[in-house]
C-alpha positions, 0 to 999 in steps of 0.5 A: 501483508507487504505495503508498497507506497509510491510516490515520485521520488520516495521522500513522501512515500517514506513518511506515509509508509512509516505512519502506515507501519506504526499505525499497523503495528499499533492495530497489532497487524502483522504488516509491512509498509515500504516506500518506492518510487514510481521508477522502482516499481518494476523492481518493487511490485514483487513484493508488494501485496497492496500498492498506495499511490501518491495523489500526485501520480494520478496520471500515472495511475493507469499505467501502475494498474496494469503493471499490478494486474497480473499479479493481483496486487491491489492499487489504492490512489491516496487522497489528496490530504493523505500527508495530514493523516499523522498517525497513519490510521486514516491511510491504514484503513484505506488499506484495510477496507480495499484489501476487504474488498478484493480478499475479504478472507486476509482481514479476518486471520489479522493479516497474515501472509497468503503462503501462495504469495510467499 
């Protein structure tokens, strides 16, 4: 599972997707987490399975729906108090009950690759 975190200009984002893949790896979940900008998403969506969008970018929200539509890449819109959130679990399982709702059968194999996405 490949996380892209967005924000506006990629320090938040940075701190949110370090938690997210420290609090990954402590679940023993397979899964990547990177920051991005909202700027380089056009480059980053490729490689993103879950897209995390800072609070501050809700207008933009609509926009990065539709850009991941087409490759059926889920969005999640963070809280606003995703920054209190220090060890990354809170966020983390925001990814896992979304990523359960549009692909329940990625959780149950702890999160391994799709081969079709690879």
């Amino acid at each position: 599972m490949r996380i892209l975190v967005v924000c506006g200009a990629g320090a938040s984002s940075t701190f949110v997707a370090q938690r997210v893949r420290r609090a990954a790896q402590d679940a023993g979940l397979p899964w990547t987490a990177v920051a991005g900008t909202e700027q380089s998403l056009p480059i980053d969506l490729d490689a993103a399975d879950v897209i995390l969008v800072g609070p501050h970018l809700l207008d933009a929200l609509p926009h990065i729906e539709q850009a991941a539509a087409p490759r059926r890449t889920t969005v999640v819109l963070l809280p606003d108090d995703v920054f209190a959130d220090l060890d990354g679990s809170r966020t983390l399982e925001l990814v896992r009950r979304a990523v359960a709702v549009t692909s329940p059968e990625t959780l149950t194999d702890a999160g391994a690759e799709d081969p079709a996405r690879t």
